[in-house]
GUBABA-106946 format. One line per 3 residues: number of its first residue (from 0); their letters; for each residue x, y, z of C-alpha. Coordinates in nm, 2 decimals, decimal comma, padded with zeros to 4 digits, always signed. Layout:
NUM	a	X:Y:Z; ...
This chain:
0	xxx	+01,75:-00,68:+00,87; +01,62:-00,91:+00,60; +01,42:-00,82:+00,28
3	xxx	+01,19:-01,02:+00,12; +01,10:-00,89:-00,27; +00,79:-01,12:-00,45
6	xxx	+00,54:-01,01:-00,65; +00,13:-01,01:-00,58; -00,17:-01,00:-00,75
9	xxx	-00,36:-00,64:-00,74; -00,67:-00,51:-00,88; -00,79:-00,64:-01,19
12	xxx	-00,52:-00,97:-01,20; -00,24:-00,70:-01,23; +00,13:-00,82:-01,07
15	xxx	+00,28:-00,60:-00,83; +00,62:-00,61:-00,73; +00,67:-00,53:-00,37
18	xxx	+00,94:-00,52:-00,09; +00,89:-00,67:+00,29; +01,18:-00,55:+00,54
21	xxx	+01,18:-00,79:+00,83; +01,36:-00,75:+01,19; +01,59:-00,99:+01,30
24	xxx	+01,39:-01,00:+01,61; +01,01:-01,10:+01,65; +00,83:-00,81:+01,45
27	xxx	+00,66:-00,56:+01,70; +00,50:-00,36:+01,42; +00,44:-00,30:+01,04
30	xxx	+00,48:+00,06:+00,89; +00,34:+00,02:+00,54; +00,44:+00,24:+00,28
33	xxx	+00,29:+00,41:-00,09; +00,56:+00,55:-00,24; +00,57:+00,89:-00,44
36	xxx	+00,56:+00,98:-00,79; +00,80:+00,86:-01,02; +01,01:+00,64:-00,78
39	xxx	+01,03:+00,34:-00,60; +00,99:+00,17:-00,27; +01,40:+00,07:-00,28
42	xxx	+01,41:+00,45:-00,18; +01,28:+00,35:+00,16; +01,57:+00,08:+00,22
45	xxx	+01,72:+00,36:+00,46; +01,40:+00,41:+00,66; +01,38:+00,04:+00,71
48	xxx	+01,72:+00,00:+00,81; +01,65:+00,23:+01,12; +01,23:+00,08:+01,17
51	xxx	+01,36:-00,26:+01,19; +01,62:-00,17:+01,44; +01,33:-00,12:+01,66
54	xxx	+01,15:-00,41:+01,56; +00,89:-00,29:+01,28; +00,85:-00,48:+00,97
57	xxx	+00,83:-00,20:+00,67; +00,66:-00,33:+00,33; +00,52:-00,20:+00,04
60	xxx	+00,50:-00,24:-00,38; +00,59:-00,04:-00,69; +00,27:+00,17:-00,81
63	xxx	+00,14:+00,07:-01,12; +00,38:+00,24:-01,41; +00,64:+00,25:-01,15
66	xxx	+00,99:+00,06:-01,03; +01,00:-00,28:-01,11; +00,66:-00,28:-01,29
69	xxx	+00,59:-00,30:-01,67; +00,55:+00,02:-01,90; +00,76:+00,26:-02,05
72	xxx	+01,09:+00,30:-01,83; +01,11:+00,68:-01,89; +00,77:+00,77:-01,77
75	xxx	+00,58:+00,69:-01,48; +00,26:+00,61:-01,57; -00,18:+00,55:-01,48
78	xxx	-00,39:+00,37:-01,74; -00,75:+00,53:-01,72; -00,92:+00,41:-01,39
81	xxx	-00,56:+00,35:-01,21; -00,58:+00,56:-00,93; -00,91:+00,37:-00,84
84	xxx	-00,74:+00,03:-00,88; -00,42:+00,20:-00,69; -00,64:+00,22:-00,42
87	xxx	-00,76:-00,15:-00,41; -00,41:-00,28:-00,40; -00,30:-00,11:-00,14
90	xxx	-00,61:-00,22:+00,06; -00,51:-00,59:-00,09; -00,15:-00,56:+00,01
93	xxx	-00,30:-00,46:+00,35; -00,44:-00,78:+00,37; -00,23:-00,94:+00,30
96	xxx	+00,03:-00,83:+00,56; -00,24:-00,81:+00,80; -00,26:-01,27:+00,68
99	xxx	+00,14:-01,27:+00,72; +00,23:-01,07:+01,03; -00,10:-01,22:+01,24
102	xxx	-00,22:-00,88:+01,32; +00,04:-00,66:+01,45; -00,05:-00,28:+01,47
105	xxx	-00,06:-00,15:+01,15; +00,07:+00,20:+01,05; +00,00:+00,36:+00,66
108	xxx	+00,24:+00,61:+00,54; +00,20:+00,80:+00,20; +00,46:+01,04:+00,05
111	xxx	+00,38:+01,28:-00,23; +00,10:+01,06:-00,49; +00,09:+00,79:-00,22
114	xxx	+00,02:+01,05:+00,03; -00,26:+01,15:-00,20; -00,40:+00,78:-00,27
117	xxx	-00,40:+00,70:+00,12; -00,57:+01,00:+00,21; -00,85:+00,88:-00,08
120	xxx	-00,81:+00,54:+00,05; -00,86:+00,60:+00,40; -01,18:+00,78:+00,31
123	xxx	-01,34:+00,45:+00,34; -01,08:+00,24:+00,51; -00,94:+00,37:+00,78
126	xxx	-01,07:+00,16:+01,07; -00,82:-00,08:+01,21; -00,50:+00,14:+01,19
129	xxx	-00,27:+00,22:+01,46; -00,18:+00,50:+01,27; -00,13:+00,74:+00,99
132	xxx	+00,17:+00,93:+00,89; +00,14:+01,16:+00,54; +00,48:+01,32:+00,38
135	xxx	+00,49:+01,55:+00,11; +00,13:+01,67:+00,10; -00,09:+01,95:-00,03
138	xxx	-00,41:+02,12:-00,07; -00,50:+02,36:-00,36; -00,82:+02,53:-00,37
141	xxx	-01,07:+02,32:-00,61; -01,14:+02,57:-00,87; -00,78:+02,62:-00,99
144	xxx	-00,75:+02,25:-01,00; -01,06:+02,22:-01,25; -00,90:+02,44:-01,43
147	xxx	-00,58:+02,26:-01,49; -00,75:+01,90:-01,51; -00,97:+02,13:-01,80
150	xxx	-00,60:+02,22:-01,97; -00,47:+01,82:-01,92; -00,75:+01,70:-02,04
153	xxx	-00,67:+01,80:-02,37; -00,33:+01,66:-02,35; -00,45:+01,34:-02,26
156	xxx	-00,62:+01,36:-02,62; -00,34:+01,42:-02,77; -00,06:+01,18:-02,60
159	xxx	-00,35:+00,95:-02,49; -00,33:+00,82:-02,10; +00,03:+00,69:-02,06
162	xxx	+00,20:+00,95:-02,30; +00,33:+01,28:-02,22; +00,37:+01,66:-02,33
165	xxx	+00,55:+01,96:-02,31; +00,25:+02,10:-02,15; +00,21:+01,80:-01,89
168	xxx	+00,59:+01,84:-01,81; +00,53:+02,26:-01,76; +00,23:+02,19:-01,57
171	xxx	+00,35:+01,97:-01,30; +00,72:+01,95:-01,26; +00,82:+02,29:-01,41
174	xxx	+00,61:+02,50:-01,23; +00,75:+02,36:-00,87; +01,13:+02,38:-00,98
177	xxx	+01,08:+02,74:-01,11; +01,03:+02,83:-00,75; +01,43:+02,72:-00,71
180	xxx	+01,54:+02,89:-00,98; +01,85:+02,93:-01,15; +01,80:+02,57:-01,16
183	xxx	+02,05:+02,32:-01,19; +01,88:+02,04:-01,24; +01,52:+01,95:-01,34
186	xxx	+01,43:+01,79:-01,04; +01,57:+02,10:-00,77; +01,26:+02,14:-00,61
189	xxx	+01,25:+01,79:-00,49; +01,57:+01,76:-00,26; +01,82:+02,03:-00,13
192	xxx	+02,09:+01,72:-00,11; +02,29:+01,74:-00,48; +02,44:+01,41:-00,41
195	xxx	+02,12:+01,25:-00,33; +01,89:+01,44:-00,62; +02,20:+01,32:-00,84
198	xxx	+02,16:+00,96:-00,78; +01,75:+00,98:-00,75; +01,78:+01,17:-01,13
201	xxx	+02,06:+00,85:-01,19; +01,85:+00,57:-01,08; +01,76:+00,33:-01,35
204	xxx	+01,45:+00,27:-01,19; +01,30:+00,58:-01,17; +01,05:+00,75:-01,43
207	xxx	+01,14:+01,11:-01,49; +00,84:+01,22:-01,66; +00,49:+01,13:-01,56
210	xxx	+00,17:+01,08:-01,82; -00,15:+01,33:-01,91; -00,35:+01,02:-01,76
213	xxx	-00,13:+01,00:-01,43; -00,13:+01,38:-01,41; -00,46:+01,41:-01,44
216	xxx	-00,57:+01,13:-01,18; -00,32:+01,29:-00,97; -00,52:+01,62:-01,00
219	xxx	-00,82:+01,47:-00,95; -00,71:+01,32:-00,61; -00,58:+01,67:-00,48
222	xxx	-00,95:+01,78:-00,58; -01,12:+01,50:-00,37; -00,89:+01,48:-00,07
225	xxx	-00,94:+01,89:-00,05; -01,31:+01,85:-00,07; -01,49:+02,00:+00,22
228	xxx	-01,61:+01,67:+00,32; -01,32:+01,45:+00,29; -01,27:+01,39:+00,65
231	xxx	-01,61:+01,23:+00,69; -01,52:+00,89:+00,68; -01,19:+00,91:+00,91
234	xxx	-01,21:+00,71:+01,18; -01,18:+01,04:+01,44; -00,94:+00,89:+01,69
237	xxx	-00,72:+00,79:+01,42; -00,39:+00,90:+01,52; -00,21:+01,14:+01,22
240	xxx	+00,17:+01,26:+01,19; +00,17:+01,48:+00,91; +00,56:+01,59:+00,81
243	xxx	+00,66:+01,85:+00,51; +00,98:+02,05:+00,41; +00,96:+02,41:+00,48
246	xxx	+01,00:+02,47:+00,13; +00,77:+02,20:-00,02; +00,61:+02,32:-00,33
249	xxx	+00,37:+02,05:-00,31; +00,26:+02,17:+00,04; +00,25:+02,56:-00,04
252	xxx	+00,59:+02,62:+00,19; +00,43:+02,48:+00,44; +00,06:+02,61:+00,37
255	xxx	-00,08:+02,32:+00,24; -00,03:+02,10:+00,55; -00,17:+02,35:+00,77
258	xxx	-00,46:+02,35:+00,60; -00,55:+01,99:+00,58; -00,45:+01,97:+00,96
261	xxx	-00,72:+02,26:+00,98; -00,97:+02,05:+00,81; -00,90:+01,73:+00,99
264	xxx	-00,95:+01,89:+01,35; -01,27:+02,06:+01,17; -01,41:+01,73:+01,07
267	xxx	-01,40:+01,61:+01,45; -01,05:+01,46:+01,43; -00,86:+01,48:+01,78
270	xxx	-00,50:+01,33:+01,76; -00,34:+01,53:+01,43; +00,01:+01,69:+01,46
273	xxx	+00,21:+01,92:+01,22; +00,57:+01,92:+01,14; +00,80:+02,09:+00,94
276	xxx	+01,15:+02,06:+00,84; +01,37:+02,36:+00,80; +01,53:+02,37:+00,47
279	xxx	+01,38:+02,07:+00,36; +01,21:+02,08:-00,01; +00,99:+01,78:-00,10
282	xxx	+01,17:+01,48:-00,04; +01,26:+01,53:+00,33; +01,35:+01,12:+00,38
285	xxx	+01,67:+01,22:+00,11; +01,78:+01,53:+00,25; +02,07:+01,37:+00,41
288	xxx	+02,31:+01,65:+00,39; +02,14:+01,86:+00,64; +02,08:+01,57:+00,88
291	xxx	+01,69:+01,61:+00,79; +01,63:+01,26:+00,69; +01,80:+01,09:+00,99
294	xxx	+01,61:+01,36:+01,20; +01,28:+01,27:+01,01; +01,35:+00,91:+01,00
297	xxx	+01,42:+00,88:+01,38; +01,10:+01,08:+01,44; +00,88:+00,79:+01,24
300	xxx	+01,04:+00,56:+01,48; +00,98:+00,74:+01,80; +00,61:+00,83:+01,66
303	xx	+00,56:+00,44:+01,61; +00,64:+00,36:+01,98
């Protein structure tokens, strides 16, 4: 395997620092990857250890106010319009693999916010794909999501976009890790795995706390992807994996999933499938321990085939 790190210009003029994983052998496939919140896409070196094994090329960049890219290092971060401009660089970086790797079949997959932004983004642009695979996933009914974005809106006042609150923090995070409690760590909801949580909450180049103006993009996203009509634009044949820990907050312990497969099939699609992982919390590609991450990993790979 080799990597290839560079930076490219997004939305706007803004630099993006992104990763390519390349096969020692002629590239069969690409897998391209949007990354959750907080992190960064050197948490999918594993993944592409086992992808280009089989030939596929796995890429993708650092979300704005995340990894490698400018902003305050303890919190990850949107500036007002961001998840708009999210989605044009990940159409951009599409591109431009799509220029480098002269057309190979192209596969998206989106884990927690990036599963949010590609199922935004693929409201308009999902022709052309070989695929779809979305991690980490949810669906919340839309009037208690005004509601909250009502609540964040005010804290966005007060810490303006790329700040943070108690409130934000108690909001988001909080609520999912009181699910786990007695908790012992801020971050239990995420992965079951201590050793791998530990050196996810250790990693210098993650964000532990997100923004009012990231929490409240991220809210809006839920609102629009759950929207009745949201389907619409989906190429129907599209082929979709969807994958979620049994006991995902994010997906409802396993609710969430099921209902966005529901509305999928609803809106005409005819190739969606449902998976879940026993045990598994949020972050099934860490949950090591258990064997659920080379189990989910291995089933990527033998979905891409």
């Amino acid at each position: 395997m080799r990597k290839d790190t560079f930076t490219f210009t997004g939305a706007g003029g803004c630099e993006l620092h992104a990763s390519v994983w390349m096969p020692e052998q002629e590239p069969k496939k690409v897998l391209q990857v949007i990354h959750g919140m907080t992190e960064h896409m050197g948490r999918y070196e594993k993944l592409a250890e086992t992808l280009t094994e089989e030939g596929i090329v796995v890429a993708g960049f650092d979300l704005r106010g995340h990894g490698l890219n400018p902003g305050n290092p303890e919190i990850a971060a949107f500036a007002e319009g961001d998840a708009e401009r999210s989605m044009e660089d990940i159409h951009q970086f599409r591109q431009l693999l799509s220029e480098r790797f002269g057309g190979l079949p192209h596969t998206m997959l989106g884990f927690s916010l990036g599963a949010f932004l590609l199922r935004a983004y693929l409201e308009k642009h999902s022709e052309g794909l070989a695929g779809v695979i979305i991690m980490g996933t949810g669906w919340q009914p839309s009037m208690v999501l005004s509601g909250v974005m009502t609540v964040v809106k005010t804290q966005v006042k007060k810490a303006v976009f790329e700040g943070t609150t108690p409130l934000v923090k108690k909001l988001s995070f909080e609520t999912y890790n009181q699910k786990f409690a007695p908790n012992r760590t801020e971050a239990d909801w995420l992965c079951a795995d201590e050793v791998q949580l530990d050196a996810y909450l250790a990693d210098p180049l993650t964000r532990q706390n997100i923004s009012a103006g990231l929490f409240l993009q991220l809210l809006g996203l839920m609102k629009s992807t759950g929207a009745a009509d949201a389907y619409k634009g989906w190429q129907k044949n599209l082929p979709v994996l969807l994958l979620s820990g049994q006991e995902d907050p994010v997906g409802d312990f396993g609710k969430g999933p099921l209902q966005v497969e529901k509305m999928m099939k609803k809106a005409g699609m005819t190739s969606v499938e449902t998976e879940f992982y026993l045990g598994g919390r949020q972050d099934i590609l860490h949950e090591e321990v258990s064997g659920t991450a080379e189990e989910v990993r291995n089933r990527i790979c033998q979905w891409m085939r």
